[in-house]
C-alpha positions in Angstrom: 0.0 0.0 0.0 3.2 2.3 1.3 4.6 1.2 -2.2 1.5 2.4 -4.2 1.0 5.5 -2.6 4.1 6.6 -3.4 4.0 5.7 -6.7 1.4 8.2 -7.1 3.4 11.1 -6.3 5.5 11.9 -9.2 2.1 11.6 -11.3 0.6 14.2 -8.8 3.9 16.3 -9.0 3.3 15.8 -12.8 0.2 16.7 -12.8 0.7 19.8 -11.2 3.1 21.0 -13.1 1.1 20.3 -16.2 -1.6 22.6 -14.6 0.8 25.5 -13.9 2.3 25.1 -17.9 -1.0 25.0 -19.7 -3.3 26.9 -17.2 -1.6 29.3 -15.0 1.6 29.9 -16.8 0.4 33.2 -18.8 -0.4 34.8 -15.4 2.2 33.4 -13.3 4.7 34.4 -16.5 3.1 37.9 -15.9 3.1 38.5 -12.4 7.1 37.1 -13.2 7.1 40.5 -15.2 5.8 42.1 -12.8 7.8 41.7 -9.8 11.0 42.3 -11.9 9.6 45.8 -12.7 10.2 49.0 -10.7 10.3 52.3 -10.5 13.1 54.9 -9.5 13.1 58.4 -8.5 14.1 60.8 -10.9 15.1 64.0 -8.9 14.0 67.4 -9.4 16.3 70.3 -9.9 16.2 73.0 -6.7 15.6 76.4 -8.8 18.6 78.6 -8.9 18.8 82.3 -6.8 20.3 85.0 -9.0 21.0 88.6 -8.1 18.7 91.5 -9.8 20.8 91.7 -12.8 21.3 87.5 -13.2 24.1 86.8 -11.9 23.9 83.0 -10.4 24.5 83.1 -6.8 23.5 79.6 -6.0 22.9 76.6 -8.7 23.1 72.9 -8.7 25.7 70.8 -9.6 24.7 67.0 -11.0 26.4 64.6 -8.3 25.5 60.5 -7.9 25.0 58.7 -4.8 26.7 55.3 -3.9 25.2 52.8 -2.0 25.3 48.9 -2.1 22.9 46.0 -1.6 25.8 43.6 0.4 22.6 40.7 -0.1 23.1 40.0 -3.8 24.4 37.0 -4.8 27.9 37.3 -6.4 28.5 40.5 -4.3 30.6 38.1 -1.5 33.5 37.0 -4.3 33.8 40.8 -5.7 33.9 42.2 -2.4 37.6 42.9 -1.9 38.3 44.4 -5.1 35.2 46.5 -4.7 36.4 48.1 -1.2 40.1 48.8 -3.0 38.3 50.4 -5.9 35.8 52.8 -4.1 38.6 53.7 -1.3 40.9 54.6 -4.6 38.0 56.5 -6.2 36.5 58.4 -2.8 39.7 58.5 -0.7 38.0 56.6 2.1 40.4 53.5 3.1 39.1 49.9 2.2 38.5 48.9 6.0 36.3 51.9 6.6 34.0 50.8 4.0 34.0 47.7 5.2 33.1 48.7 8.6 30.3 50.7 6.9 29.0 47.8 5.8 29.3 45.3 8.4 27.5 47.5 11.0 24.6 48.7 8.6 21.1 49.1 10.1 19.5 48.1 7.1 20.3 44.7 6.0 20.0 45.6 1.6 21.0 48.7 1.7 24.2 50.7 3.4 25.1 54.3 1.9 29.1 54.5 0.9 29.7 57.6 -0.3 27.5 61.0 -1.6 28.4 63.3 -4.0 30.4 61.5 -6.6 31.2 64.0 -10.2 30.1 62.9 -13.3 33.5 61.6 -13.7 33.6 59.3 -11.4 29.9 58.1 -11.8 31.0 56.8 -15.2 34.2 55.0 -13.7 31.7 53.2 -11.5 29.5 52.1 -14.0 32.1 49.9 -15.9 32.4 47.9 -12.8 30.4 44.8 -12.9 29.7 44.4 -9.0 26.2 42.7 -8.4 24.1 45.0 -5.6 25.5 48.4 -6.5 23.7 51.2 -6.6 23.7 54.4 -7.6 21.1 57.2 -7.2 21.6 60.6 -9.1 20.9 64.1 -7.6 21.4 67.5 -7.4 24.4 69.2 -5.1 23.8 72.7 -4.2 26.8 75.3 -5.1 27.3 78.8 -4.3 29.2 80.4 -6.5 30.5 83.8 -4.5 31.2 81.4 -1.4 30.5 83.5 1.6 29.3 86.7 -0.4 25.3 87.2 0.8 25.6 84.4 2.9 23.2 85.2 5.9 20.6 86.2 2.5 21.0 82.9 0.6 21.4 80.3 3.9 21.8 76.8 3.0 21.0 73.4 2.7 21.3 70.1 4.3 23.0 66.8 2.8 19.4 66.3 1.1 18.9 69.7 -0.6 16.2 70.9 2.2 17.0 74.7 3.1 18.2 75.2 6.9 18.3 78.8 6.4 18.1 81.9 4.6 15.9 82.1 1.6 16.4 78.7 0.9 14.6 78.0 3.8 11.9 80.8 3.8 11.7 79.9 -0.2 12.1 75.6 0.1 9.1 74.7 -1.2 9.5 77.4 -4.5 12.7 75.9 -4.8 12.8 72.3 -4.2 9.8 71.2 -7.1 8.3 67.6 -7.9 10.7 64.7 -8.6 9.4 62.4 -10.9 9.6 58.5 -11.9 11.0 56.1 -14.3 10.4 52.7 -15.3 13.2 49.9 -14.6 13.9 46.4 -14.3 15.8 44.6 -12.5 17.8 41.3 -12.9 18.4 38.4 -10.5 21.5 40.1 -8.8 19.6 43.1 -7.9 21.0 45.1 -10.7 18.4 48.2 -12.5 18.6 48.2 -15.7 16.7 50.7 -18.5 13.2 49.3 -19.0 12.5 50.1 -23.1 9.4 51.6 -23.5 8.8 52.3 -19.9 6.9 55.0 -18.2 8.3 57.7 -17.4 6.8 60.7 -15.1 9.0 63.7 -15.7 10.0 66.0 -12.8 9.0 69.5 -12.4 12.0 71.4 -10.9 11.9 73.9 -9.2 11.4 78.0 -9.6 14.2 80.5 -10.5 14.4 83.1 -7.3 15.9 86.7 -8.2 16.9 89.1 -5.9 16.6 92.8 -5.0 20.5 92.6 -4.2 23.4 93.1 -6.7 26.3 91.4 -6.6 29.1 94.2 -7.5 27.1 96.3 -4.6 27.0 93.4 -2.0 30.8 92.7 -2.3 31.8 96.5 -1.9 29.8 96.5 1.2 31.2 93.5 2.3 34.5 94.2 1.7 34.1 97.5 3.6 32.3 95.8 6.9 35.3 93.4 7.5 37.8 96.3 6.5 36.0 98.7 9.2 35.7 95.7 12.1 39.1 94.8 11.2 40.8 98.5 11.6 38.5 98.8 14.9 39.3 95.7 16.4 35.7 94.8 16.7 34.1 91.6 18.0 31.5 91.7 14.9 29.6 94.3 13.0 26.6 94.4 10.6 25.4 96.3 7.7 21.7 96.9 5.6 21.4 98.7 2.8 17.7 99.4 1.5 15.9 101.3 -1.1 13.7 103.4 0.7 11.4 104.2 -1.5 10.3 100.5 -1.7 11.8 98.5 0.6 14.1 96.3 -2.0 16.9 95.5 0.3 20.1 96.4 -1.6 22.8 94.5 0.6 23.1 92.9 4.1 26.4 91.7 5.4 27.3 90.1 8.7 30.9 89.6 10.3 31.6 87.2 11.2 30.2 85.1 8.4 30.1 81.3 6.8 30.6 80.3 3.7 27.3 77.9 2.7 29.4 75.3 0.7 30.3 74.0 4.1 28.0 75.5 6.7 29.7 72.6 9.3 33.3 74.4 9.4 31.7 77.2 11.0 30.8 78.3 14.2 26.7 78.9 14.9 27.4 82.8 15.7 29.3 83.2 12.1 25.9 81.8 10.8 23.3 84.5 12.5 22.3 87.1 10.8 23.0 89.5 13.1 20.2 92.4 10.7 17.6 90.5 12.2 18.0 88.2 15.0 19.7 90.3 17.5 18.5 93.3 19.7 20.7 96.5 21.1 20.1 99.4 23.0 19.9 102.1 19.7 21.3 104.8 21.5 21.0 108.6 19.9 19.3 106.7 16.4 16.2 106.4 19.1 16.1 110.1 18.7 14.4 110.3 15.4 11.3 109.0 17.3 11.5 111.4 20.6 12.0 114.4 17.8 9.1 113.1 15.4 6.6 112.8 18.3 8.0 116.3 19.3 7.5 118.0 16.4 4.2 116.7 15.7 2.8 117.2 19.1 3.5 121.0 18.4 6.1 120.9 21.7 9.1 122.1 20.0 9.7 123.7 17.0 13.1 123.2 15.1 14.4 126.9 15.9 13.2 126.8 19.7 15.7 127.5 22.1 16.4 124.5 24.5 18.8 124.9 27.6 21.4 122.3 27.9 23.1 123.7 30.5 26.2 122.8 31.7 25.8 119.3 30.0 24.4 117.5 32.6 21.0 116.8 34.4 19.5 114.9 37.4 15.9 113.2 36.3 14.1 111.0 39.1 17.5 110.8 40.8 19.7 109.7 37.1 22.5 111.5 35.8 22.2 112.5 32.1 24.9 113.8 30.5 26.3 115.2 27.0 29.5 114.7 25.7 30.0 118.3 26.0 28.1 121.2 27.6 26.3 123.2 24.5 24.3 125.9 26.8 21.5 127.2 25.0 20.9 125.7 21.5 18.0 125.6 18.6 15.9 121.9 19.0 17.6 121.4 15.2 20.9 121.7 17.0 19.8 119.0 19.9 19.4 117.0 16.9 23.0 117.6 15.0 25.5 117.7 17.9 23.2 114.4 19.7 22.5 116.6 23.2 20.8 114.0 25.5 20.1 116.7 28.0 18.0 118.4 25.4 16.0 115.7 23.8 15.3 113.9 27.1 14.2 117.5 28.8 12.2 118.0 25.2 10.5 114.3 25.2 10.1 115.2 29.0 6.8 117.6 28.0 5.3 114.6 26.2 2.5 111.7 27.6 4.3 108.4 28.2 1.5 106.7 25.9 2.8 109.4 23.0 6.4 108.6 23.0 5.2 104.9 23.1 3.1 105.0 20.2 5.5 106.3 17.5 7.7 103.8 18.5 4.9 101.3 17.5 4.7 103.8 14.6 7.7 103.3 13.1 7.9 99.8 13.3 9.3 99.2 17.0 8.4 96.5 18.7 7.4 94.4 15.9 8.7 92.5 12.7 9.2 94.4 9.8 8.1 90.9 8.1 10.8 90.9 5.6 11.2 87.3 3.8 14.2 85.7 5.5 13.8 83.6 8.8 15.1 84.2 12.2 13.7 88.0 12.2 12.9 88.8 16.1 10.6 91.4 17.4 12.8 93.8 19.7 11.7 95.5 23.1 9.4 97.8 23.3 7.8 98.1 27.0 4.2 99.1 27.7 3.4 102.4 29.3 1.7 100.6 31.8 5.6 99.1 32.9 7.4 101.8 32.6 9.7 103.3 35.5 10.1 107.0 36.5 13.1 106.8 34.3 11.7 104.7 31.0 10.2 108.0 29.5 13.3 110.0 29.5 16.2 107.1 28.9 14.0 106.0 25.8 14.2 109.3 24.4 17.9 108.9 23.8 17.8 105.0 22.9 18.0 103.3 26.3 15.5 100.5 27.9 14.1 99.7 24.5 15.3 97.3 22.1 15.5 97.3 18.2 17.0 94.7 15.3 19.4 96.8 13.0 16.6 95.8 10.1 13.9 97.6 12.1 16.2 100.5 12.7 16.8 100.8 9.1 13.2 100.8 8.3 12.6 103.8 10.9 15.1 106.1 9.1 13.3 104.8 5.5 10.5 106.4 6.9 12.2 109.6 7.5 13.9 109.7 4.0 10.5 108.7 1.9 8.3 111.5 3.1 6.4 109.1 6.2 6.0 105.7 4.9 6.8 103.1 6.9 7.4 100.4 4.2 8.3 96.1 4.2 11.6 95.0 3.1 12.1 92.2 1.3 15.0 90.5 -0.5 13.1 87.9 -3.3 12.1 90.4 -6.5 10.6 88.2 -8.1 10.2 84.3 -9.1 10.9 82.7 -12.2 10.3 79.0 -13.9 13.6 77.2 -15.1 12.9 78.4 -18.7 12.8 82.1 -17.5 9.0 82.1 -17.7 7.6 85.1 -14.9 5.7 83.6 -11.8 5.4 85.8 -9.3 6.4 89.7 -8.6 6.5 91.2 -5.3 4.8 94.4 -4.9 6.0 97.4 -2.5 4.0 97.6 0.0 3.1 99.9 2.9 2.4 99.1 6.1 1.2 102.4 7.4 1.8 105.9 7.5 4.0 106.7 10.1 4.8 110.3 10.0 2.9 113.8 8.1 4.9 114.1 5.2 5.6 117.8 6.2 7.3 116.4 9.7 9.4 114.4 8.0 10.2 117.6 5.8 11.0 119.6 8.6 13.2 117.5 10.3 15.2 116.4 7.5 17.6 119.4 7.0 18.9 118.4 11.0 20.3 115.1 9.7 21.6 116.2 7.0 22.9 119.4 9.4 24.8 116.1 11.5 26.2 115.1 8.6 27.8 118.5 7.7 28.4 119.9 11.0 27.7 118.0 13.5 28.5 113.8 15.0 28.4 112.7 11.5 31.0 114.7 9.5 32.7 111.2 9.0 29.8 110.3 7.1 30.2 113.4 4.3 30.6 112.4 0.6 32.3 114.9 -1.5 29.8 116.0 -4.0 26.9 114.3 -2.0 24.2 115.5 0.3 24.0 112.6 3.0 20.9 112.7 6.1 21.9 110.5 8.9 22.4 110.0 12.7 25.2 108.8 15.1 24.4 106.1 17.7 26.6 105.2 20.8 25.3 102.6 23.3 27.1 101.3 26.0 26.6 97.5 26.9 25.4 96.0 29.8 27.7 94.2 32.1 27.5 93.2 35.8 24.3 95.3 36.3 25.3 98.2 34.8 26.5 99.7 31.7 30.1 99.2 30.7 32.3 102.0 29.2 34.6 99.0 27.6 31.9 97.2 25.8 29.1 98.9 23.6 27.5 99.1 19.8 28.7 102.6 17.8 26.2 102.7 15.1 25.3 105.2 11.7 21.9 105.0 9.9 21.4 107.5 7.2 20.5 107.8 3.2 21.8 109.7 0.1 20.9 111.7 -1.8 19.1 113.5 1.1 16.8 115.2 -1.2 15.3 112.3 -3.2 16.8 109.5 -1.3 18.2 106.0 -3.6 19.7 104.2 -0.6 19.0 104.0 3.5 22.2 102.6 4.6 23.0 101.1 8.4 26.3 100.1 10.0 26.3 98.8 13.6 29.8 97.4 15.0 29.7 95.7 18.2 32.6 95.7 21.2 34.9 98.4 19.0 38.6 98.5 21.0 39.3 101.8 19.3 36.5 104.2 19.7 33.2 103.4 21.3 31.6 106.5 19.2 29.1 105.8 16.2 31.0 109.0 14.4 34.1 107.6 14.6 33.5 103.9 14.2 31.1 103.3 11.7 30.2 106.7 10.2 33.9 106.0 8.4 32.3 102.7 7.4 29.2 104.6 5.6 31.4 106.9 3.7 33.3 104.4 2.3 30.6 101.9 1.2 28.7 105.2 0.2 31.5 106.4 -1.8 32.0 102.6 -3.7 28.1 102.4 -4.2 27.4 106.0 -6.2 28.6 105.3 -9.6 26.1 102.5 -9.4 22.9 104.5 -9.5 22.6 106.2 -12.7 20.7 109.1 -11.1 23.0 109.7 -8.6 26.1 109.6 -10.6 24.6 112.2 -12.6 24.3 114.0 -9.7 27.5 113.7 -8.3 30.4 117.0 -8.8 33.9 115.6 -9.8 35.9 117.2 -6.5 39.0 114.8 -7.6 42.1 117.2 -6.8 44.3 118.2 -9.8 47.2 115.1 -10.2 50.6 117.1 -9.4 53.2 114.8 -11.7 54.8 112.3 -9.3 57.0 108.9 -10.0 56.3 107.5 -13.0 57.1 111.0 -14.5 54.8 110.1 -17.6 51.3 110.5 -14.7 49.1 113.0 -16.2 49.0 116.2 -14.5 45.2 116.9 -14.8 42.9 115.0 -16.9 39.1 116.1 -17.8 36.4 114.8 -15.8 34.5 110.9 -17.3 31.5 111.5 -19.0 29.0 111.4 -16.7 26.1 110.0 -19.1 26.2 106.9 -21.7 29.0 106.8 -23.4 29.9 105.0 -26.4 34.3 105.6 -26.5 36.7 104.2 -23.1 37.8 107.4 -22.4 40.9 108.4 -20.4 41.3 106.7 -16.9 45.3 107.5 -16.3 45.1 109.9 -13.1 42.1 108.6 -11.4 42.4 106.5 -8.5 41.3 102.9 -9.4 38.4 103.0 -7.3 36.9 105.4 -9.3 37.5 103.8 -12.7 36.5 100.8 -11.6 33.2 102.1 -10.7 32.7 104.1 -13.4 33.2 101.0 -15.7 31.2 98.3 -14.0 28.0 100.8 -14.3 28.6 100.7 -17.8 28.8 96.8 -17.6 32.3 96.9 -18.2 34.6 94.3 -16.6 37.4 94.7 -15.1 40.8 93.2 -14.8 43.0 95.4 -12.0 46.7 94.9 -11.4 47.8 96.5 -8.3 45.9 99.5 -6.5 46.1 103.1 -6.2 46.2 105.4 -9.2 45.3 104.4 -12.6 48.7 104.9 -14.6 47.5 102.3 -17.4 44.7 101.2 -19.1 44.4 98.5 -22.1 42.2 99.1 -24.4 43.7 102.9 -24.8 41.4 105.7 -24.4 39.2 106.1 -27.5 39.0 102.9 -28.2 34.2 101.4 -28.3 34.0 100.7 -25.0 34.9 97.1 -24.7 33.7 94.9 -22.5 36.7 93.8 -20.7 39.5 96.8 -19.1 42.6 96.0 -18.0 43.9 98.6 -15.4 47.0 99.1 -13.7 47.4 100.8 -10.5 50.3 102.6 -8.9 50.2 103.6 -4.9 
């Protein structure tokens, strides 16, 4: 019976496999199909951010993944020569990746290596190692390495923003990946599927910026040189338009280059514009004079006594640098009396002074588009000491961000607007195609037009004769204020540590660009006049000959070139055409500042050998303007 049985199973076994052949095969031949079909990821490209005139500040690079599946049969006999190749190709050594591999948490896949070139991506596809893969994506590069840094932020290993705009802006940039069809053999292996689906990515949007590259290097370049000379712990700079709120430059030093955000230390990486508060000092007093002025207590040519320079409020000692006696309010404003403007904001309700603070944006976000942006101090009425109400009149026991500072004195320099900065001018699709366009926008009117007329000409008067003179431009009107405020330290305020700041905007009398410096623990000088006023000059002096209108604007007060070594230096030249111009003319004489401004308006660039005076230039002058100078400079 045992015998018979078993005789019948290899006819059942037969049977069976009859049954799968002529019945279930097409399915099961299918499903086969099937299973040995899949899909990968086709990546989406992150959109690139360009400056206003197109400049690429940050792109993507093509780079390939490397990963292995250790499970695939044939993998164990090709292992050895496969950890020798990679560690020749990456530069990791053979027992690391082997390492890697043997303490994987997941048991078919272990990453080796990211960011391979295209070079190397094609030496790795001639080997023939079962269970390799490799995935392709998008590296992120920035192109100016740490120039806008703080603006642009960066990303992670996976292309997510961690900050800046290409955090605010991730989901603009980082688009729709899409899938294609593969199949794969017995080892594992993917290969092209031939008439596969494929679902093609939509990458993401172009950003471009309110900020230009040529003008965000200069201002750079004079930050570091001013914290440098000063022996400052950091400093910070914003340039807007304040017309619109288009920020035109922000700089921060210490900074980070966002290629490799890791080497650098978390303060190099704050933007300092937005994220940190400070005592604003005499800058405060644009508010305590606005409120002032509009409350009909003071006129600009009332008399206010200053006294001896000193004066004793609730028990506190104010003082002045020096004792002014009896001066015109307008005066309180140039030569930054705090006995006058605190005895001036004296006459005024607490709830007033309070308000045009909130008025001119302090105490809130300005709401521009980057992260990290912090409201500042501003204390109720209701909390206020005996003290508050006097000490806030000249920029103490309140709290601004340099940004909201900047905005303030925009105000001033439009006529009364309080407006929104932003930084992103508009977005783009990859093919150039317009998405998006951000609109100026006001947030409220924060001063009578005529206020902000009459106060005007005494920040422009501390420019010329007062704090600021370190501020002047030759040929220039400049509007701003000096700011000095000591920092606190073991309970009180410490004469060795404080923030000298300058806010003011050019031309005063149709204003192009509101311009802030702020320099924290200076060694040489604590005062905004003579720590970053110097700063402002410079950067205002470099940024001129970019703005068309104000070039035009500007007088030629170059001295006359006495003849020095080499003999052959011109002894006076004619002034450079100050409109559009179709012939180089003669740079020899200027200094190369000068000519290098005046030929990168024109969109001109240049190639400069040395520094100093121009005593050479190639093309000669006459020559169509070309569009690449070569300059040489003598000191």
């Amino acid at each position: 019976m045992v015998l018979s049985l078993l005789s019948i199973v290899p006819v059942v076994v037969v049977g069976q496999i009859l049954w799968i052949v002529l019945v279930d095969g097409g399915m099961l031949q299918e499903r086969g199909r099937e299973q040995a079909r899949s899909t990968v990821e086709v990546p989406a490209m992150r959109g690139a951010i360009l400056d206003r005139s197109g400049r690429a500040l940050a792109i993507n690079t093509a780079t390939y993944d490397l990963a292995l599946d250790p499970t695939v049969d044939g993998f164990a006999k090709n292992a050895a020569a496969f950890y020798d190749d990679v560690a020749a190709l990456t530069g990791r050594s053979a027992a690391a990746l082997r390492r890697t591999v043997r303490t994987r948490h997941s048991r078919q896949y272990v990453m080796l290596h990211r960011g391979l070139s295209e070079q190397q991506h094609e030496v790795v596809q001639r080997w023939d190692v079962p269970g390799l893969i490799l995935t392709p994506r998008f590296d992120r590069r920035y192109n100016y390495g740490t120039t806008a840094a703080h603006v642009l932020g960066h990303v992670d290993a996976d292309g997510q923003g961690l900050a800046g705009l290409e955090l605010v802006y991730g989901e603009h940039l980082t688009g729709t990946p899409g899938h294609r069809a593969v199949k794969r053999d017995r080892s594992g292996r993917i290969k092209a599927f031939v008439g596969g689906s494929v679902d093609e990515p939509e990458h993401g949007d172009n950003l471009v910026l309110t900020i230009d590259l040529v003008r965000q290097a200069a201002l750079e370049d004079e930050l570091r040189r001013g914290v440098k000379k000063t022996g400052a712990s950091w400093g910070t700079a914003v340039a807007m338009d304040p017309n619109t709120g288009a920020v035109l430059a922000m700089a921060n030093v210490p900074t980070y280059d966002p290629n490799r955000p890791g080497s650098f230390s978390s303060d190099a990486r704050r933007n300092r514009a937005i994220t940190d508060r400070f005592e604003p000092g005499s800058t405060f007093k644009l508010v305590s004079a606005a409120a002032a002025i509009e409350q009909d207590v003071v006129e600009m040519a009332d008399t206010v006594d200053t006294g001896d320079g000193w004066v004793v409020f609730h028990g506190h000692t104010m003082k002045d640098v020096h004792a002014y006696g009896e001066i015109p309010f307008r005066e309180v404003i140039a030569k930054s009396s705090n006995v006058g403007m605190a005895k001036t904001a004296a006459q005024l309700e607490p709830g007033t002074l309070y308000q045009y603070a909130r008025n001119l944006g302090f105490g809130q976000p300005t709401w521009i588009d980057l992260p990290g942006e912090v409201d500042g101090t501003l204390k109720r009425p209701s909390s206020w000491s005996q003290t508050t109400l006097t000490s806030m009149s000249i920029g103490y026991e309140v709290a601004v961000t340099p940004l909201q500072l900047l905005a303030a004195y925009s105000t001033l320099a439009n006529g009364g607007l309080l407006v929104k900065p932003y930084v992103v001018e508009r977005r783009e699709s990859m093919t150039g195609a317009p998405l998006w366009h951000n609109e100026p926008d006001s947030i409220r009117r924060a001063l009578r037009p005529e206020t902000a007329r009459t106060l005007l000409p005494a920040f422009e008067h501390a420019v010329n004769e007062g704090t600021a003179t370190a501020a002047r431009v030759e040929g220039l009107r400049v509007a701003g204020k000096t700011g000095t405020a000591l920092k606190v330290s073991g309970g009180g305020y410490s004469r060795e540590h404080g923030r000298a700041s300058f806010v003011g905007f050019f031309p005063a009398d149709d204003p192009s660009v509101a311009l802030l410096v702020v320099v924290g623990d200076p060694k040489t000088n604590l005062y905004g006049g003579a720590v970053a006023a110097p700063i402002f000059r410079r950067i205002a002096r470099r940024w001129a000959g970019t703005f068309p209108t104000v070039r035009r604007r500007l007088a030629d007060t170059r001295p006359v070139v006495t003849p020095t070594a080499p003999a052959s230096l011109p002894v006076a030249r004619a002034p450079l055409p100050a409109d559009s111009t179709e012939t180089l003319p003669n740079l020899t004489g200027l200094s190369t500042r000068r000519a290098v401004h005046w030929l990168q308006a024109r969109g001109v660039e240049v190639q400069l050998r040395g520094a100093g005076t121009v005593t050479a230039q190639t093309p000669a002058a006459g020559a169509p303007l070309p569009a690449r100078v070569t300059l040489t400079g003598t000191d």
